[in-house]
N, C-alpha and C positions, 0 to 999 in steps of 0.2 A: 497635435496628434502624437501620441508616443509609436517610438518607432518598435521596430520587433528584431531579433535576432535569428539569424537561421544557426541550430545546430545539426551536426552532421553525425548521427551513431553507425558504426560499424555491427553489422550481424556478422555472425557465426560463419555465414556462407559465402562473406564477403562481399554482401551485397549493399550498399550504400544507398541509405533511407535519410530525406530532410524535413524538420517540420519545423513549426514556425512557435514559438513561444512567447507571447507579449510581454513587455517587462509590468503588467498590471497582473498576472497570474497570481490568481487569489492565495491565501494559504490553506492549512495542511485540509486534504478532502474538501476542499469548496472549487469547482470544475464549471462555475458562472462564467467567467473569463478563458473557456478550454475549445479553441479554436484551432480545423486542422488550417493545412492536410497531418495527420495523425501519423505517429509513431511504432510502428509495428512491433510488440514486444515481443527479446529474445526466451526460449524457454530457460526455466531458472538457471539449472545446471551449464548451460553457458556462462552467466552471468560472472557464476563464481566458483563454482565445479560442485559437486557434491564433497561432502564431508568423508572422509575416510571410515570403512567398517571398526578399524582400529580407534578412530577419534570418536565414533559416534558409543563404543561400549563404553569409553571413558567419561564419556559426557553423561552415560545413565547408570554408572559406577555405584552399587547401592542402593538403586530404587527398586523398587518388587515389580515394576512396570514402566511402560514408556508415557514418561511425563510430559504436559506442553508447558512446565515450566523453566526458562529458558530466555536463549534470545536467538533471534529468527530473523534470515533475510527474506524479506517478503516482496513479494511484486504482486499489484492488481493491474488485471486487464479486464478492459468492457467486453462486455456479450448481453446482447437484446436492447440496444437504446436505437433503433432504427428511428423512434422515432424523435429524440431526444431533436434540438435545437439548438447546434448545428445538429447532421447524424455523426453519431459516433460510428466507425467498423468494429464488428467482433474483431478480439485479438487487437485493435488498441492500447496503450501503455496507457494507462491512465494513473499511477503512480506507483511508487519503489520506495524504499528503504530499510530501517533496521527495528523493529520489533521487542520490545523486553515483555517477557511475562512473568509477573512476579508471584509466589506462594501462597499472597494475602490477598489474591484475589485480583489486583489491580493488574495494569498493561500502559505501557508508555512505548510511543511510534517517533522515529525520528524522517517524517519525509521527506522523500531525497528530487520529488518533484518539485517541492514549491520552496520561496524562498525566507529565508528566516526575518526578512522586511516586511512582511504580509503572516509569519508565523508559521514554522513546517515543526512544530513538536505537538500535540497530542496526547490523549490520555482516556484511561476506559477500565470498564471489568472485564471479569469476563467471570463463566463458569461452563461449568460440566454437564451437557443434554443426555449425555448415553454413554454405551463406551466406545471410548475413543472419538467420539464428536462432545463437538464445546460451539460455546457462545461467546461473540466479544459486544458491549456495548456503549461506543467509541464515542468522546467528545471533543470538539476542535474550536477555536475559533479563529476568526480569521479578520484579518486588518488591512486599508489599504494602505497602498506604498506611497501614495503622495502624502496623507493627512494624519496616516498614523490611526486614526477613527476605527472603531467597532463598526466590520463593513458586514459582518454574516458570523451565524452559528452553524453549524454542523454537524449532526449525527451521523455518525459510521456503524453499522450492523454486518457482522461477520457471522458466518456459520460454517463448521470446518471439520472435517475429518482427519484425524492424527495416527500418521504411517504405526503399525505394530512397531515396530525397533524403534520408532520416537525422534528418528532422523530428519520427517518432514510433515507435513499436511498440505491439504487441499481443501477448498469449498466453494464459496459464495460469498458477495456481498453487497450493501446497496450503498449509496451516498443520497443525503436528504440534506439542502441547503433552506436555511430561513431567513431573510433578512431581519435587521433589527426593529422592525415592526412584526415578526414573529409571522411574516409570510410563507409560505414554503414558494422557493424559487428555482429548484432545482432539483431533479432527480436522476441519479445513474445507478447500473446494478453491471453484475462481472463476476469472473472468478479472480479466486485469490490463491498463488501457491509460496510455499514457503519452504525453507533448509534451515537444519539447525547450524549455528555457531558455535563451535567448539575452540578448545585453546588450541587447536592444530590449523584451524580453517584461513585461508588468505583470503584477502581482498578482492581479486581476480583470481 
């Protein structure tokens, strides 16, 4: 039996949350293996702070408008999987990391849930539904950690609202897992929010 590890995050309020992580946590968006008790995500701007008014003009220095081209710390949390298998709670962390969206259309996720043994990078389009809302249409796949093996695929579907100043967004998003008999074996849905990265912004 593989054992598990307890981490321990620190919120904003001081309040000290544990959950439990298997070392079989599938790769990037695949939530097959996503067992609580569950992770209470902090809101973004704790995470890392928000970007500076000064950093954020600089970062859109020359465009006629606020672009979602860029790179973005993003955090997803679950909302509506009550009935999901385990249940998931609203406000569950269900994954984090760093976001590029590129000019040609394309978007590369580096997730900071799962581990680069199983596969945590990713890759997708995205485009333009209206203004200032977009579409991403995310692909993953994901590997197990004993055998190395094509354990699942994964499509990621985002849909998002992008702050007027261009500093952040919001929206939605679902997770669709298939095994490699092209099963679907998995489904979770959540909001998604996000900050831009600028040459000013820290880590914490």
């Amino acid at each position: 039996m593989k054992t598990s590890r307890t981490i321990t995050m620190i919120l904003g309020s001081g309040v000290f949350l544990t959950f439990l992580v298997s070392n079989a946590f599938a790769g990037c968006g695949d939530l097959t293996q996503f067992h609580g008790p569950f992770s209470m995500a902090q809101p973004l701007a704790m995470l890392a702070g928000v970007p500076s008014a000064k950093a954020n003009a600089r970062g859109l220095e020359g465009q006629s408008s606020a672009s979602i081209v860029g790179m973005w710390r993003v955090q997803f949390t679950a909302q509506g999987n009550s009935a999901h298998n385990p249940a998931i709670p609203d406000g569950a962390l269900v994954d984090f990391g760093y976001s590029q969206i590129h000019n040609d259309g394309t978007e590369m996720l580096n997730s900071g849930a799962h581990s680069p043994a199983t596969q945590n990078f990713c890759m997708g389009v995205w485009g333009q539904t209206g203004f200032l809302t977009y579409e991403i249409n995310h692909f993953a796949l994901s590997y197990s950690d004993t055998t190395g093996a094509l354990a699942n695929y994964v499509n990621i579907r985002e849909q998002f609202t992008l702050s007027p100043s261009g500093d952040s967004f919001t929206g939605t998003f679902t997770i669709d897992v298939y095994d490699t008999s092209k099963n679907h074996v998995d489904h979770v849905a959540g909001n998604i929010t996000a900050t831009r990265i600028t040459v000013d912004s820290t880590v914490f």
